[in-house]
C-alpha positions as CSV (number, residue, x, y, z in Angstrom):
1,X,0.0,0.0,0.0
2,X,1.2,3.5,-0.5
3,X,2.6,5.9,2.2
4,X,0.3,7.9,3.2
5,X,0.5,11.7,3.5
6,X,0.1,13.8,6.7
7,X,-1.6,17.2,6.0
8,X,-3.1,19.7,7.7
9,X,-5.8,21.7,6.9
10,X,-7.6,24.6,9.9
11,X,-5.8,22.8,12.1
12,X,-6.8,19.1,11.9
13,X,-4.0,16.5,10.8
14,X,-5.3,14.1,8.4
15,X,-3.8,11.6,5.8
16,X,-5.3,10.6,2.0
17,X,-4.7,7.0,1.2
18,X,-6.1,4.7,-1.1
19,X,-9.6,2.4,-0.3
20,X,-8.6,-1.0,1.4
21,X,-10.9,-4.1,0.8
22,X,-12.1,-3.4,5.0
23,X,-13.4,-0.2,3.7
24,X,-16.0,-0.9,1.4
25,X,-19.1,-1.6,3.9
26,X,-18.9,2.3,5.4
27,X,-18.6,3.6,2.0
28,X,-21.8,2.2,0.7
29,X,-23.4,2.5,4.1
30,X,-22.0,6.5,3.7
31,X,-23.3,6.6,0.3
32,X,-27.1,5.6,1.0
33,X,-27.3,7.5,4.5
34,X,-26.1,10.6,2.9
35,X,-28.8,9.8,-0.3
36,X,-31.4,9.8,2.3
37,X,-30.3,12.8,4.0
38,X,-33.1,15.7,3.8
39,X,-30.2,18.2,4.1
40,X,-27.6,17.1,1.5
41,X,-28.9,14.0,-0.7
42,X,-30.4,12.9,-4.0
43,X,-33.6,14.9,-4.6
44,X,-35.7,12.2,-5.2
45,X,-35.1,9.9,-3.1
46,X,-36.5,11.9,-0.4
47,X,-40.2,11.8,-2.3
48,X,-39.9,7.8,-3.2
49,X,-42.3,5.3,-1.2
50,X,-41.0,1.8,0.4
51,X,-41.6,0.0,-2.6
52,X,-39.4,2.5,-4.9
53,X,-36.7,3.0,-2.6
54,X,-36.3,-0.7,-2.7
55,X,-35.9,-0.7,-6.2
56,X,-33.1,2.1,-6.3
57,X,-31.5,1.0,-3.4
58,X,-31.2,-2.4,-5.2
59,X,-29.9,-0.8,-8.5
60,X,-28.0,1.8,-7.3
61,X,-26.0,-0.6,-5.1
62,X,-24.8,-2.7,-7.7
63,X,-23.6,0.7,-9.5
64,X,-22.2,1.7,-6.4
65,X,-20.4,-2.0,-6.5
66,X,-19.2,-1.7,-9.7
67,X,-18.0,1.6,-9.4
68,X,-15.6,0.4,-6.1
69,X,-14.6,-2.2,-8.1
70,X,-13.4,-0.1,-10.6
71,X,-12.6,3.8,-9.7
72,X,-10.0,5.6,-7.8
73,X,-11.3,5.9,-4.2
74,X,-8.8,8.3,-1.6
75,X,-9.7,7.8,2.1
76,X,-9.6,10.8,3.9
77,X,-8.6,9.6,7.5
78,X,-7.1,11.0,11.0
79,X,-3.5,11.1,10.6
80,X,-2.1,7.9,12.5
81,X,-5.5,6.3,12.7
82,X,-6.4,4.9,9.2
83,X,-9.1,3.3,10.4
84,X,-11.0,6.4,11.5
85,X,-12.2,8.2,8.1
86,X,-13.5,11.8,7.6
87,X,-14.6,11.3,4.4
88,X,-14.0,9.8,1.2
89,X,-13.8,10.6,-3.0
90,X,-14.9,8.1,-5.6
91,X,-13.9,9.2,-9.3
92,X,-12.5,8.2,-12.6
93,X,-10.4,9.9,-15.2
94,X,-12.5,9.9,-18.3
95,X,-12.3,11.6,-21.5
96,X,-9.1,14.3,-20.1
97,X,-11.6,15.4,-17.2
98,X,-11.8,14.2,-13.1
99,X,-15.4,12.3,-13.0
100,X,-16.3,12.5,-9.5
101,X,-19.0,9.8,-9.1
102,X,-19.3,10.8,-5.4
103,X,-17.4,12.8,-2.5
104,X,-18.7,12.4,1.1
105,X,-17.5,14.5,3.9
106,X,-18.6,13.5,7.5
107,X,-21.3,16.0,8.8
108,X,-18.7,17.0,12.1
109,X,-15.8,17.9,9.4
110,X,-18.4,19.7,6.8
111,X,-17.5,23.2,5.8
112,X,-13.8,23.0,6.6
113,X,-12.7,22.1,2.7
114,X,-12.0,18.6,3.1
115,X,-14.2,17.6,0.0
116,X,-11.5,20.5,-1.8
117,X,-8.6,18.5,-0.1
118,X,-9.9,15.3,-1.4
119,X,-10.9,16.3,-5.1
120,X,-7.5,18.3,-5.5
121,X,-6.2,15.4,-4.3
122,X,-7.4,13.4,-7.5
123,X,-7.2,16.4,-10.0
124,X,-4.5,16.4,-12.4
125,X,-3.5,20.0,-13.4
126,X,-6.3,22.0,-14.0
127,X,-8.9,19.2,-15.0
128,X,-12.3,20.0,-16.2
129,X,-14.7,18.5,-13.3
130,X,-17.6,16.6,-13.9
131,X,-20.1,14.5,-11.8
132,X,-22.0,11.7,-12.5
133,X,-24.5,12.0,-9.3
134,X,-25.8,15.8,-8.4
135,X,-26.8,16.8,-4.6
136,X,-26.9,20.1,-2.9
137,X,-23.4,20.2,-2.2
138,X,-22.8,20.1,-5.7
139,X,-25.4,23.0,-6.5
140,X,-23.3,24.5,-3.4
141,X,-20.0,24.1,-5.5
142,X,-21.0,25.9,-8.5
143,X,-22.3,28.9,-6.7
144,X,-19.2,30.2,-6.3
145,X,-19.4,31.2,-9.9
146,X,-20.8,34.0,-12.0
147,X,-22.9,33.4,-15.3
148,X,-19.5,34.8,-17.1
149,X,-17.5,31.9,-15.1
150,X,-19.3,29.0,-16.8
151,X,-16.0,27.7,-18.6
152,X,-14.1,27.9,-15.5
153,X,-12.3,24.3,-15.2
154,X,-13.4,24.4,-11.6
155,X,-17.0,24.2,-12.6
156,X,-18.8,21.0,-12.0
157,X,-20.6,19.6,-14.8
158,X,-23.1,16.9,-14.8
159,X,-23.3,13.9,-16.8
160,X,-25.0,10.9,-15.3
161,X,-24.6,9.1,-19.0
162,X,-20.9,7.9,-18.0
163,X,-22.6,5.4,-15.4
164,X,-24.4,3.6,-18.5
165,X,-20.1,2.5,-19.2
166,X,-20.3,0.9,-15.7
């Protein structure tokens, strides 16, 4: 496994290291609570009765599978405790851009630009950015720019259409 990296960022030491096999569970487990959450997740799944949710939660976790099996995950962790992780990025590079499929910050670590930390983290250069599943956070993100800052590499995009290659 690779070194890991101790950083800091407003004062909390952290490492970035890759996803190990013992990881998985509390990914998907993150992935689906933060779905759910009324605050932060997937607009529709807040408005989707019992027998719908089963049938996303079903589909999406075989996506969410595949996508494991497959993408570059970076573990955000407590540096000298591995074990304890603040969050988590789940991306490809596709097509000369950074395809985030999903970046999940723990609520108690929100707001301090750890989801920055771990998509620089990823990002080559100045890669354009694209996502592949939209939330509020993502909505948040692009705020930040004006109508004549649309180009800006910085800029999320979003293009759910790269999950029909999974």
């Amino acid at each position: 496994m690779p070194q890991t990296a101790k950083h800091t960022r407003l004062g909390y030491p952290y490492d970035l290291r890759p996803m190990e096999s013992t990881d998985q569970g509390h990914i998907v487990s993150n992935w689906f609570q933060n779905v759910r959450d009324k605050h932060n997740g997937f607009f529709g799944a807040r408005h989707m009765d019992k027998a719908a949710y089963g049938y996303y939660v079903q589909h999406q976790n075989r996506i969410i599978e595949k996508l494991l099996d497959s993408a570059i995950v970076r573990i955000l962790c407590a540096h000298d405790y591995s074990d304890q992780i603040m969050g988590w990025a789940c991306a490809d590079q596709r097509d000369g851009q950074l395809l985030l499929h999903y970046v999940f910050v723990k609520e108690i670590y929100r707001g301090k630009g750890f989801a920055r930390a771990l998509v620089e983290s990823l990002r080559r250069d100045n890669q354009t950015l694209s996502t592949t599943h939209w939330n509020r956070v993502c909505t948040s993100w692009n705020k930040r720019f004006q109508k004549e800052d649309r180009d800006s590499p910085d800029r999320l995009n979003f293009n759910p259409h790269y999950l029909y290659e999974v």
